[in-house]
FISE-252842 format. One line per field, with one value per residue (C-alpha): y, z, x; chain. Coordinates in nm, 2 decimals. Example, Ala and Ser with C-alpha at 12.3 -4.5 7.8 and 13.67 -1.06 7.14 Angstrom:
// FISE-252842
yy	[-0.45, -0.11]
zz	[0.78, 0.71]
xx	[1.23, 1.37]
mol	[A, A]
This chain:
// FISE-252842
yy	[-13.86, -13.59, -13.33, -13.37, -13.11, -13.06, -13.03, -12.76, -12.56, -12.49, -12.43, -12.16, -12.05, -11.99, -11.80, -11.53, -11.48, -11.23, -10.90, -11.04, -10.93, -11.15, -11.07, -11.32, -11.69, -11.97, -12.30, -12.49, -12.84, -12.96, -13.03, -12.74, -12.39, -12.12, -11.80, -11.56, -11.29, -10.97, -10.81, -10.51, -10.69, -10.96, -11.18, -11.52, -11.78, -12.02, -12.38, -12.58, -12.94, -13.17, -13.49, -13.74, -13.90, -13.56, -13.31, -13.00, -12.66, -12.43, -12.18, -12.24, -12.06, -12.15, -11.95, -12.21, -12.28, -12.12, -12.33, -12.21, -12.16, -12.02, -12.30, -12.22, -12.20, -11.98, -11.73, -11.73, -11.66, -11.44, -11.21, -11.26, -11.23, -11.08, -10.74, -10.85, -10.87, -11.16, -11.07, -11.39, -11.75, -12.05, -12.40, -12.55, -12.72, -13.10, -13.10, -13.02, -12.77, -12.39, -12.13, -11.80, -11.49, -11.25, -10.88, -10.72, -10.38, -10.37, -10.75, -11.06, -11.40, -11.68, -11.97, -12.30, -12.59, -12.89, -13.15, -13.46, -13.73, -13.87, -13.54, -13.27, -12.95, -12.59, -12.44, -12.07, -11.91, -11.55, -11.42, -11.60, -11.96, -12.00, -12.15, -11.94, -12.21, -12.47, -12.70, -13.00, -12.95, -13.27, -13.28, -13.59, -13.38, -13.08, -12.89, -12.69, -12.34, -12.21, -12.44, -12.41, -12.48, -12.42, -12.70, -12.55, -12.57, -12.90, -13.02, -12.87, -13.03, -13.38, -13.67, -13.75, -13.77, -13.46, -13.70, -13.91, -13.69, -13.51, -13.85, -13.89, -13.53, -13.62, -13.88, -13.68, -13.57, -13.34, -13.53, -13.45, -13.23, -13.07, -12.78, -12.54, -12.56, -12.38, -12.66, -12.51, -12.55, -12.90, -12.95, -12.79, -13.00, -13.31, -13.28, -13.14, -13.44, -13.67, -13.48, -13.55, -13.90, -13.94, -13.70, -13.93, -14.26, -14.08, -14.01, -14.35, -14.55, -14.36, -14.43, -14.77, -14.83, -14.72, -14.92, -15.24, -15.18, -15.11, -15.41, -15.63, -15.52, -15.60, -15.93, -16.05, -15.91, -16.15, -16.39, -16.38, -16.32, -16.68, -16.82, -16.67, -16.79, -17.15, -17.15, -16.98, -17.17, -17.44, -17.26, -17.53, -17.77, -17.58, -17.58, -18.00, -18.01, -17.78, -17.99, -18.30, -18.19, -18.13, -18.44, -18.65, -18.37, -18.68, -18.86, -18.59, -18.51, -18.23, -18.18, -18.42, -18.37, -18.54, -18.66, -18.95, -18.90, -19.07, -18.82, -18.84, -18.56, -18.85, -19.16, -19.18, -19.23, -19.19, -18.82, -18.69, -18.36, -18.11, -18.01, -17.74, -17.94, -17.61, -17.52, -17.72, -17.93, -17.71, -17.44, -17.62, -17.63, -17.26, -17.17, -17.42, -17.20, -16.84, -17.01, -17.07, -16.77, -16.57, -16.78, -16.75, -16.32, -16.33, -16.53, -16.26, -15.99, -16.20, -16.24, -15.89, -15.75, -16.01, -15.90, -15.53, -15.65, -15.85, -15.53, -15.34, -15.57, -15.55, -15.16, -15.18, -15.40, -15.21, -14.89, -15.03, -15.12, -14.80, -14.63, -14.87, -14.75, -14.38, -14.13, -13.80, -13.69, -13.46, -13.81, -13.95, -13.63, -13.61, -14.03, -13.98, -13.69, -13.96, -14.22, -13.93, -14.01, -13.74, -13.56, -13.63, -13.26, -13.22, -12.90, -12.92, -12.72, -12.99, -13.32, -13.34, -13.42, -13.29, -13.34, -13.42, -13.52, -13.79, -13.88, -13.82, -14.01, -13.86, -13.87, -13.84, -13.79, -13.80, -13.63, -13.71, -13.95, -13.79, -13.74, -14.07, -14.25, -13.96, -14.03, -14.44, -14.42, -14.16, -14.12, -14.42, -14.74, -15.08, -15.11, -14.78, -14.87, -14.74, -14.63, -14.64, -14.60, -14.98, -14.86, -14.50, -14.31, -14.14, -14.00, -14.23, -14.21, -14.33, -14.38, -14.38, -14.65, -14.58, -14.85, -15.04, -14.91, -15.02, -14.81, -14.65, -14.71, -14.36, -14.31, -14.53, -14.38, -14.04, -14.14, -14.30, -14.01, -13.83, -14.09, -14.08, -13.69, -13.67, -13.92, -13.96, -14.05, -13.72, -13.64, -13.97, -13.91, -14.31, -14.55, -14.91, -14.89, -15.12, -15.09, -15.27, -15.23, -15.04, -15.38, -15.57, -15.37, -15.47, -15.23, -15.30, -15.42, -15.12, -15.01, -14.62, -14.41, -14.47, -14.78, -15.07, -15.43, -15.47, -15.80, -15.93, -15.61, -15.53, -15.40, -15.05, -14.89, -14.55, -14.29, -13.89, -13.77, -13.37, -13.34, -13.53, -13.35, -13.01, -13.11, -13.28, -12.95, -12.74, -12.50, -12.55, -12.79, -12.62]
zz	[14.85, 14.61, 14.45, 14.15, 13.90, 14.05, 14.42, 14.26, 14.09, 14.38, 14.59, 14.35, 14.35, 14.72, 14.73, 14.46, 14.40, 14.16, 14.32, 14.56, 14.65, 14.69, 15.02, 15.08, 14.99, 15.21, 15.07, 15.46, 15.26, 14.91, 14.83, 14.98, 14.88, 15.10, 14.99, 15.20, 14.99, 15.09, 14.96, 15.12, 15.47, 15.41, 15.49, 15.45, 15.29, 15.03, 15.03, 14.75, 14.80, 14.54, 14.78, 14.60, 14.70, 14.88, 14.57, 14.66, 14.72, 14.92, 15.20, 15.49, 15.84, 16.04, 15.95, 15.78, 15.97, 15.86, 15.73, 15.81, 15.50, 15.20, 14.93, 14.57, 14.45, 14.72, 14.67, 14.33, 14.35, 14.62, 14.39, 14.13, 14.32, 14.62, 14.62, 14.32, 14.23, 14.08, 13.76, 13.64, 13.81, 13.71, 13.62, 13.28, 13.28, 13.38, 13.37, 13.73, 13.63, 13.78, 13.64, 13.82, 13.65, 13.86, 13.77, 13.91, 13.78, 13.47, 13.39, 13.41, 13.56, 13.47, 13.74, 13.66, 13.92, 13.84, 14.07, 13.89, 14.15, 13.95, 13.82, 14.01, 14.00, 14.00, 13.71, 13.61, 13.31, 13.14, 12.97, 12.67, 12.81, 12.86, 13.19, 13.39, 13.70, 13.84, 14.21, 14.00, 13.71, 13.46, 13.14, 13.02, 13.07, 12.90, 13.23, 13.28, 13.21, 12.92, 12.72, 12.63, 12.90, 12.73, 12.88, 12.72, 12.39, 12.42, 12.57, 12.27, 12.02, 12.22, 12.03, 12.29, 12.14, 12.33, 12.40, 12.58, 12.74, 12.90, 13.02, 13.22, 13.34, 13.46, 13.66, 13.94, 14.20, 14.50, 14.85, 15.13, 15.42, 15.65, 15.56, 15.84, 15.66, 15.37, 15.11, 15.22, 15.61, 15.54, 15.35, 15.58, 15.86, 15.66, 15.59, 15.88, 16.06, 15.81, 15.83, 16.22, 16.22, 15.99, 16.22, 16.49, 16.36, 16.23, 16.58, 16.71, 16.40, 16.55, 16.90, 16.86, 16.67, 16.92, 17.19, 17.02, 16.96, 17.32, 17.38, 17.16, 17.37, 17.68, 17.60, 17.43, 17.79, 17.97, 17.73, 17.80, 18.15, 18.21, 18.02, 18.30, 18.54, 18.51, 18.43, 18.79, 18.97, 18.98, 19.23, 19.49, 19.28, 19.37, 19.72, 19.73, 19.49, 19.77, 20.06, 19.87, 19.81, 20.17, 20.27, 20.03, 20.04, 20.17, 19.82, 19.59, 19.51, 19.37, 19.00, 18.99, 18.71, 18.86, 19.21, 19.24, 19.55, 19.72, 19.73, 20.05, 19.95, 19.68, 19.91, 19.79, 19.43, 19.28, 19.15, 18.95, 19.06, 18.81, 18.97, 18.83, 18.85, 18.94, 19.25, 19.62, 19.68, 19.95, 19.68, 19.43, 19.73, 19.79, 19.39, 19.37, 19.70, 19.55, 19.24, 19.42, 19.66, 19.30, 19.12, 19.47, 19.44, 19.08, 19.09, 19.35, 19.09, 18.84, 19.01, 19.08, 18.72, 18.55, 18.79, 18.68, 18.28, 18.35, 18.47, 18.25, 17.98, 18.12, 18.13, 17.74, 17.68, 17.86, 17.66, 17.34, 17.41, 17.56, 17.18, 16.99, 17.21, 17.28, 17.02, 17.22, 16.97, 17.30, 17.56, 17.22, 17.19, 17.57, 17.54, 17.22, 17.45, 17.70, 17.50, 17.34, 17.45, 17.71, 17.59, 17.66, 17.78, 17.80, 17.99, 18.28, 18.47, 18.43, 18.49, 18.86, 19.06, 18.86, 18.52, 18.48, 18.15, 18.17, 17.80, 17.62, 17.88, 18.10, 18.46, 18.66, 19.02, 19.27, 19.60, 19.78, 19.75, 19.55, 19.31, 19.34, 19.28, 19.03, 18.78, 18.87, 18.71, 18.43, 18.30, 18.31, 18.12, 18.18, 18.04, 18.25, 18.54, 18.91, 19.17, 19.56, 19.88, 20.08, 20.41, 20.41, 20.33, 19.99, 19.63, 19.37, 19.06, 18.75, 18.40, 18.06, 17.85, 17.50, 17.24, 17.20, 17.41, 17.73, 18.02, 18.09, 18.45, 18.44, 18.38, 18.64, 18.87, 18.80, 18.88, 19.23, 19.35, 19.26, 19.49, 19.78, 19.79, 19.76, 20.04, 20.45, 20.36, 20.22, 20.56, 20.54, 20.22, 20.09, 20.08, 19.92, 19.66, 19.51, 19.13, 18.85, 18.59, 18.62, 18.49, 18.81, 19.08, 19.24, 19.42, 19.79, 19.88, 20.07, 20.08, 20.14, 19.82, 19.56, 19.79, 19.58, 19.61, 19.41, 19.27, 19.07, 19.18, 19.19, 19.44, 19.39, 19.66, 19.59, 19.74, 19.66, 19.45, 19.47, 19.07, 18.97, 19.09, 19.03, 18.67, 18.72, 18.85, 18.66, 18.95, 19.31, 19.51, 19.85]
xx	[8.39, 8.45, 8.22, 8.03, 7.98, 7.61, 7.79, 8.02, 7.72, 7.62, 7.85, 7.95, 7.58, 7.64, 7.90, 7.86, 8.21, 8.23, 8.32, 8.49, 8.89, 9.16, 9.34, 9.52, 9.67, 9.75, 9.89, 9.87, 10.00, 10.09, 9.67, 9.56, 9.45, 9.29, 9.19, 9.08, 8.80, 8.63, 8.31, 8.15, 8.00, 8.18, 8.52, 8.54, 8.77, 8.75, 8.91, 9.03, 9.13, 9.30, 9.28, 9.22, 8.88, 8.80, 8.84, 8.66, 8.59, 8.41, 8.37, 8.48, 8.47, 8.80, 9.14, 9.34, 9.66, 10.01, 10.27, 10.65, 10.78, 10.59, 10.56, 10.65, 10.34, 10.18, 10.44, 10.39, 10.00, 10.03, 10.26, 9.97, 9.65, 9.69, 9.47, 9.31, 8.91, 8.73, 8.59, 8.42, 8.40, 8.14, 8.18, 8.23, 7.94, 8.01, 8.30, 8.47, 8.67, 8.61, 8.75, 8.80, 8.96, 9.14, 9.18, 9.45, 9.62, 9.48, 9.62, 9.37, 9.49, 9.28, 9.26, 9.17, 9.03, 9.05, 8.85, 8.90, 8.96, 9.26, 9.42, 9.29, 9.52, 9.54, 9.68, 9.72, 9.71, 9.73, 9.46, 9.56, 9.60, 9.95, 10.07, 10.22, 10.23, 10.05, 10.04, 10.12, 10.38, 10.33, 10.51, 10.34, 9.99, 10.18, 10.10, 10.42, 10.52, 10.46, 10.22, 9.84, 9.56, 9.23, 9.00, 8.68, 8.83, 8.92, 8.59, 8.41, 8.60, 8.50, 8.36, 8.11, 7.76, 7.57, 7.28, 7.47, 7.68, 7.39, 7.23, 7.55, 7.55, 7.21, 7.30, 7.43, 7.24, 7.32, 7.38, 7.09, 7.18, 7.01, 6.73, 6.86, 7.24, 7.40, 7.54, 7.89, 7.85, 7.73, 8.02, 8.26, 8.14, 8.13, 8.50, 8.59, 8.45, 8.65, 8.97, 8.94, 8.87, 9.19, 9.42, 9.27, 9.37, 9.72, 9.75, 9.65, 9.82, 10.17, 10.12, 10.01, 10.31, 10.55, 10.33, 10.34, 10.75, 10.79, 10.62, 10.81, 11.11, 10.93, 10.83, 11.18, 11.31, 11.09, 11.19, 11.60, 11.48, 11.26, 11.59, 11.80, 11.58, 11.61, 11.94, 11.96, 11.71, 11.96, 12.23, 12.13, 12.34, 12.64, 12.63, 12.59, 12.87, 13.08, 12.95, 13.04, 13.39, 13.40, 13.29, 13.54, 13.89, 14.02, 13.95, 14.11, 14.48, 14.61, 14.53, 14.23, 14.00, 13.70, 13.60, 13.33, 13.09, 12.80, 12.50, 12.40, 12.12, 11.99, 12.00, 12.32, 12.38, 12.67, 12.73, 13.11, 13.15, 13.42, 13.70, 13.96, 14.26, 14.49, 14.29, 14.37, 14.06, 13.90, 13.92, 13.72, 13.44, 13.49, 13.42, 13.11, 13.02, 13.11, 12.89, 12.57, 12.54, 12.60, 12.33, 12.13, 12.15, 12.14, 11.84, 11.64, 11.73, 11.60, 11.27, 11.25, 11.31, 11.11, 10.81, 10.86, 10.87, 10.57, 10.41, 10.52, 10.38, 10.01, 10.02, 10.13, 9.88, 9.60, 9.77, 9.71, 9.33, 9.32, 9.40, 9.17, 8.92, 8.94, 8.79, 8.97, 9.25, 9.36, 9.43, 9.63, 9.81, 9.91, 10.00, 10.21, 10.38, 10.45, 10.67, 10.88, 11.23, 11.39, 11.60, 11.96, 12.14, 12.53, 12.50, 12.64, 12.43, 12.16, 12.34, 12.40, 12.73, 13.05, 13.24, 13.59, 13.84, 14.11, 14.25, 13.93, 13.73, 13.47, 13.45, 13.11, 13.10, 12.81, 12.85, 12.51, 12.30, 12.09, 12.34, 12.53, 12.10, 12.07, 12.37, 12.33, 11.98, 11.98, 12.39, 12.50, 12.53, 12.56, 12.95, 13.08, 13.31, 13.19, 13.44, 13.36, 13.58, 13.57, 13.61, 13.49, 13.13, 13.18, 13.08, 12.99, 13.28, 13.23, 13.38, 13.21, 13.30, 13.41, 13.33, 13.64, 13.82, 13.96, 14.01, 14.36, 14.51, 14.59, 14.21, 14.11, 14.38, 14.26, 13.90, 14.03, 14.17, 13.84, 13.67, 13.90, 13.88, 13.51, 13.49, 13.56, 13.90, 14.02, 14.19, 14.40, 14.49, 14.44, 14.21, 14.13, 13.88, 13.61, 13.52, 13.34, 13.11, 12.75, 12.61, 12.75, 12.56, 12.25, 12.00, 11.96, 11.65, 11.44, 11.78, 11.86, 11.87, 12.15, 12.27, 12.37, 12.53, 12.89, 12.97, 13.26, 13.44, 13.82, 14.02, 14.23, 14.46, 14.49, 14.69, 14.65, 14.85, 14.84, 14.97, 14.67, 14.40, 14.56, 14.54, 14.16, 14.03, 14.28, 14.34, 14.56, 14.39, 14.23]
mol	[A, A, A, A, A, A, A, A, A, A, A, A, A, A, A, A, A, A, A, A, A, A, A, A, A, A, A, A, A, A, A, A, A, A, A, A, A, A, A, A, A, A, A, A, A, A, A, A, A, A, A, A, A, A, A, A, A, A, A, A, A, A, A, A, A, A, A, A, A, A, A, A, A, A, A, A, A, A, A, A, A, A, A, A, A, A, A, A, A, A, A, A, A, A, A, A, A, A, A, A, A, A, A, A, A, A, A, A, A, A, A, A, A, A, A, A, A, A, A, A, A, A, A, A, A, A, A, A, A, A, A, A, A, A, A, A, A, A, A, A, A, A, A, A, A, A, A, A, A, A, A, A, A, A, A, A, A, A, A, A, A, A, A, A, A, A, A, A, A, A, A, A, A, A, A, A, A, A, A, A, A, A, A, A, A, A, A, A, A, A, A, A, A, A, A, A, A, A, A, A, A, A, A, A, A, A, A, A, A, A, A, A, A, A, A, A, A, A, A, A, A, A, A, A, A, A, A, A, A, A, A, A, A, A, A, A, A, A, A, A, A, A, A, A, A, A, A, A, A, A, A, A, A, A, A, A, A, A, A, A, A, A, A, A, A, A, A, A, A, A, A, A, A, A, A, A, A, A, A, A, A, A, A, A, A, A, A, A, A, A, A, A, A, A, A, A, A, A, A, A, A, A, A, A, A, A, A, A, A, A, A, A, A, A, A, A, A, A, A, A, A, A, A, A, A, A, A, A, A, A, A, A, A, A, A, A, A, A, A, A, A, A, A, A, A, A, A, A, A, A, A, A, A, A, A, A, A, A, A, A, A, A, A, A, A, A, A, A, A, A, A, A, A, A, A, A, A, A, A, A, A, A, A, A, A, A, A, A, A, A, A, A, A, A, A, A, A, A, A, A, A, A, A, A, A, A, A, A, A, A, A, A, A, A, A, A, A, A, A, A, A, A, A, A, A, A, A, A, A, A, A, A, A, A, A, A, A, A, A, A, A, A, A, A, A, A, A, A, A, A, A, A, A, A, A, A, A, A, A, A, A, A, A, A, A, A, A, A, A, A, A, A, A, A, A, A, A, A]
């Protein structure tokens, strides 16, 4: 709610401006003015706000806040008024509009305040009413450098009847505070309280936003998840079509398409099992086999990660109550704090394990645990290829992906010779080596730290090659 002209009279009455030196001009946003003023046994500053449904001015007791960069109009008013001494200030009389006139050096600076809800604005004029600046330039208002501003002029030349216009001035009527409170400290405390309550739900609106987002996520997770689920919850299928194979090899010839087969799991109806005609019969049981223990493991991780989203769901949820509720503009704060992204850091000296180039490609390595658990978890993604000695206790390598782009073999050479060096193998000088994508590996259950379960992985025999890693660590290699 914004002043009236009553609410303004006396305000100004309160403050007895005149005499008072300008020391100082603070513009902490685009609608805001401070000014701090001094008269003998007295400091104190002076708001002026042109927001609309909270036009206003008076005292108030806090320092405003400091923006980082001087707006344009601060600097210019500062230049103008700073060191100054208010020579005149009242109301014109109904009208919400203030007018202040600032002497300074011999030259007077007249500033006008407009607190109309609609058009408020500050403009400022010399002693002769031409606009010298103002917060809101608006050519269609003729409010820019250089033109007239003489609202008491124009208001006298009005066509309002006076009778009338009184009855509407009389209409008005200060709002009730407190009798142990200045009109200014109820005022500062009334807006203060406002201005809070909408930092507060600023706060909230932003953090509910990024709740309800992150919970979007969640749920369409769960939702490709369940999908996954049932499409996995079938593996037992596979392993009756590979005991049925078994059971009828004696039935199939080489290139069959399709093998008929009694059920015996189903009292023993007739069931056609798929066969890939270029595999030997017992092979087409062996891939229905591979099929269901990878459904059957694939299923358990499924389990597990769509328990965690479904956590993970509830504590959004109960977050999001949790900000409708709450009042504490400090517990928002610290929450809003808590969904920032980290920060991704290329230094090395934060990232653990080591660093290596191979033809624009980056190579990670992992030489504890730790490290290997630390790099699997935080600087990784789900399309980087991971490294590992078969036979031999070892470092964690792996390659970042580059969007469309596959990786070199001398890349993928370069990183297996990293592996087998930082690894129980060194001595030997070879190894075989197991890689696939960070997407195919599985956490082991209560496993040790960093220990994960490969699948579709590839076999790599490597074998040191001294040129190599002299150019990898780009010194003789010790």
């Amino acid at each position: 709610m914004s002043l009236n002209w009553r609410e303004i009279d006396l305000v100004l009455e309160e403050l007895d401006l005149v005499d008072s030196h300008v020391q100082r001009v603070v513009q902490p946003d685009y609608r805001t003015l401070v000014f701090e003023l001094y008269r003998p046994g007295d400091r104190y500053h002076l708001l002026v706000s042109l927001q609309q449904g909270a036009t206003r001015i008076h005292r108030v007791s806090r320092t405003p806040g400091k923006p980082k960069k001087a707006q344009r109009f601060e600097q210019f008013l500062r230049a103008r008024l700073e060191g100054g001494r208010i020579v005149d200030a009242y109301q014109i009389e109904g009208e919400r509009i203030v007018k202040i006139t600032v002497e300074r050096a011999g030259e007077r600076t007249l500033l006008w305040i407009r607190l109309w809800g609609g058009a408020a604005n500050v403009i400022v004029t010399d002693a002769y009413g031409i606009i010298l600046d103002a917060v809101y330039r608006r050519p269609k208002r003729d409010e820019v450098s250089g033109a007239r501003y003489d609202p008491e002029a124009d208001i006298s030349r009005s066509d309002e009847d006076d009778a009338k216009r009184r009855a509407r001035l009389e209409s008005f009527t200060v709002r009730e505070r407190p009798r142990e409170k200045s009109f200014n400290e109820f005022l500062e405390e009334v807006y203060g309280r406002r201005a809070e309550e909408e930092r507060r739900e600023q706060i909230a609106a932003g953090v509910r936003k990024r709740l309800q987002t992150e919970l979007s996520r969640t749920r369409r997770n769960l939702a490709n998840l369940e999908r996954k689920q049932e499409e996995a919850e079938d593996h037992e299928q596979y392993r009756i079509y590979g005991d049925l194979i078994m059971s009828n090899l004696h039935r199939i010839s080489p290139g069959d398409r399709w093998v008929e087969a009694e059920n015996y799991f189903r009292d023993n109806e007739s069931t056609t099992i798929e066969l890939d005609p270029d595999l030997a019969p017992h092979e087409n049981a062996e891939k229905y086999y591979a099929r269901h223990k990878k459904a059957k493991q694939s299923l358990e991780n499924i389990n597990e990660q769509l328990e965690n989203q479904r956590r993970r769901a509830r504590q959004l949820e109960e977050q999001i109550e949790e900000v409708d509720e709450t009042d504490d503009i400090a517990t928002l704060r610290e929450t809003a704090q808590s969904l920032e992204p980290a920060q991704k850091s290329d230094d090395r000296d934060q990232r653990p394990g080591l660093q290596f180039e191979s033809q624009g490609f980056r190579i990670l390595v992992g030489r504890t645990a730790r490290e290997n658990d630390e790099l699997l978890r935080r600087y990784v993604r789900g399309n980087d290829y991971w490294l590992h000695t078969r036979d031999a206790p070892g470092g964690y390598v792996f390659v970042r992906s580059k969007p469309g782009k596959s990786v070199p073999l001398d890349v993928l050479l370069d990183a297996g010779n990293l592996a087998v060096w930082y690894s129980k193998a060194r001595n030997a000088g070879e190894a075989d080596l197991f890689y696939t994508q960070v997407k195919h590996l599985r956490r082991a259950k209560h496993g040790k730290t960093g220990l994960v379960i490969p699948t579709q992985e590839k076999n790599l025999a490597v074998r040191v090659e001294r040129e190599r890693l002299d150019r990898l660590f780009d010194q003789p290699r010790k």
